[in-house]
N, C-alpha and C positions, 0 to 999 in steps of 0.2 A: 764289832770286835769279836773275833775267834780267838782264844789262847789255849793253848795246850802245855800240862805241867804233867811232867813223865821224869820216874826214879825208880830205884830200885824199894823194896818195904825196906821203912822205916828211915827213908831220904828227909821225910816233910812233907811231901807230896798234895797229899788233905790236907793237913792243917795250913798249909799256905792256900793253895787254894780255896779254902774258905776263908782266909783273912781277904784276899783279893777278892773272891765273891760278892764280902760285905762292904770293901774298898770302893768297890767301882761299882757295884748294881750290877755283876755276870751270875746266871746261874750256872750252877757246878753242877756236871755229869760225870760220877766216879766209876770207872772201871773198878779200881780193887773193892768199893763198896759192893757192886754187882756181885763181882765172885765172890766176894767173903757171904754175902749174905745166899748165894745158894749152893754153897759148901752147906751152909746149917741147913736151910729148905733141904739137903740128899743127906742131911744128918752126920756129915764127915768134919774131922779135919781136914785145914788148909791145904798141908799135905795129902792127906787120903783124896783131896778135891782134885787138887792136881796131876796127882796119877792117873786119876780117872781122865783128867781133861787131856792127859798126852796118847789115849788110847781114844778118846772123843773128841775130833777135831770140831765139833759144831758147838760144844761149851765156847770158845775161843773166838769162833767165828762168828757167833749169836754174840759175843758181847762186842767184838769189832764193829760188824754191822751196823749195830746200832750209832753207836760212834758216828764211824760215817757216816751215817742221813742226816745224824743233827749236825755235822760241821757243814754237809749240802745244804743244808736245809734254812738252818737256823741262825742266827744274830747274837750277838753279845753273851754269848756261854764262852765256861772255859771245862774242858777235855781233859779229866783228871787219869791217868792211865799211864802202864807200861810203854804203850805201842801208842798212845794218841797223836803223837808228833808223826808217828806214819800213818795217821787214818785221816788224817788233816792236811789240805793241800795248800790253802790261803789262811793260815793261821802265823798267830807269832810262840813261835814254837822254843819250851824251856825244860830243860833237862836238869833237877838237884841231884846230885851226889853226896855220899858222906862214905869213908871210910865202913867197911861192915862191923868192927866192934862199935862203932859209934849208933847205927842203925838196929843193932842188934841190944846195946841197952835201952834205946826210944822202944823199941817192940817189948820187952821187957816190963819196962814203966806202963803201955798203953793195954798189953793182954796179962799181965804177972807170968809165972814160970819162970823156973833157972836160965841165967845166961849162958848154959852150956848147952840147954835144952834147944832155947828160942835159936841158938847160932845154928846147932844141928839142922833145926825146921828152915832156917832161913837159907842155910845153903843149898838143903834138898832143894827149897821150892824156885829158888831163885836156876837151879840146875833144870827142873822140869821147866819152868816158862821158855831158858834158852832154849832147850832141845823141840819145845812146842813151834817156837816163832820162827825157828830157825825152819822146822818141817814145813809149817804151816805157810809161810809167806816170806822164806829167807832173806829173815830178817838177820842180821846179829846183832841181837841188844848191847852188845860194848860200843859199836861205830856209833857214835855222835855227833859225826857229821853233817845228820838229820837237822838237830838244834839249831838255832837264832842264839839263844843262850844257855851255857852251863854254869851253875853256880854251885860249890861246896859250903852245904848246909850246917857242918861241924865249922867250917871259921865264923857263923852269922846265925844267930837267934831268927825264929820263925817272919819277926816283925821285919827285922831287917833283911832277910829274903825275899817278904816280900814287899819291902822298900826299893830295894834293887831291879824287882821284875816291874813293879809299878814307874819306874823311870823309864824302862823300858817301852811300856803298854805307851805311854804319853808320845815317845817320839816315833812309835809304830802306825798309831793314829792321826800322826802328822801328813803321813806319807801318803 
């Protein structure tokens, strides 16, 4: 089993993904864990990281990378990431959505800071990844096309998204 769960910050993304991790025995390989944790390793902010990264295409590329060998490579993980549904060929691929003021209070709740602040950060950054993916592998993170499934995380509690993707996993592994 390959899955991939890809959103925008503050969709669910992680926290579902480790509810399914522990649902079914997949280990979780997070992209935004990667980059958040070496924003702090270059001592920046989220934002200051990503400015950096949209002048440094191999920050983006070094975490792709990686991606792809484990979805070549590897067995029963699931592909926590912006772009993992594009780094992933035979996977069953999920897209969460939620509204940005809804994402924008989750991020709120999970780092503190004002919700004028975090919306600010969130639109920067969410601005540099497009202009990144888009440079980088023309991509456009809106097309969801990519997806098997999209599900909005603001109509359905963490459990029950991933109650939904978990029905999904069951009849993917049928096939």
């Amino acid at each position: 089993m390959l899955l991939t769960i890809s959103g925008l910050p503050g969709s669910g993304t992680t926290t579902v993904s480790r509810i399914l991790s522990q649902n079914h025995g997949l280990e979780m390989i997070s992209a935004g864990e990667v980059f958040r944790s070496l924003a702090k390793e270059y001592g920046m902010t989220l934002a200051e990281f990503g400015e950096l990264a949209e002048s440094d295409d191999s920050i983006d590329l070094q975490i792709d990378e990686r991606q792809k060998e484990m979805a070549r490579t590897r067995d029963n993980i699931i592909l926590e990431g912006r772009l993992a549904g594009h780094m992933a060929t035979r996977a069953l691929k999920v897209w969460i959505k939620a509204p940005v003021e809804v994402r924008v209070r989750r991020i709120v709740t999970r780092e503190c800071g004002s919700f004028e602040q975090k919306l600010e950060e969130t639109r920067e950054r969410e601005a540099s990844e497009s202009i990144r993916y888009k440079g980088i592998y023309s991509i456009d993170i809106g097309d969801l096309s990519v997806y098997d499934l999209v599900i909005d995380s603001m109509k359905w509690d963490q459990f029950q998204v991933a109650d939904i993707i978990s029905c999904a996993i069951e009849r993917f592994s049928e096939q």
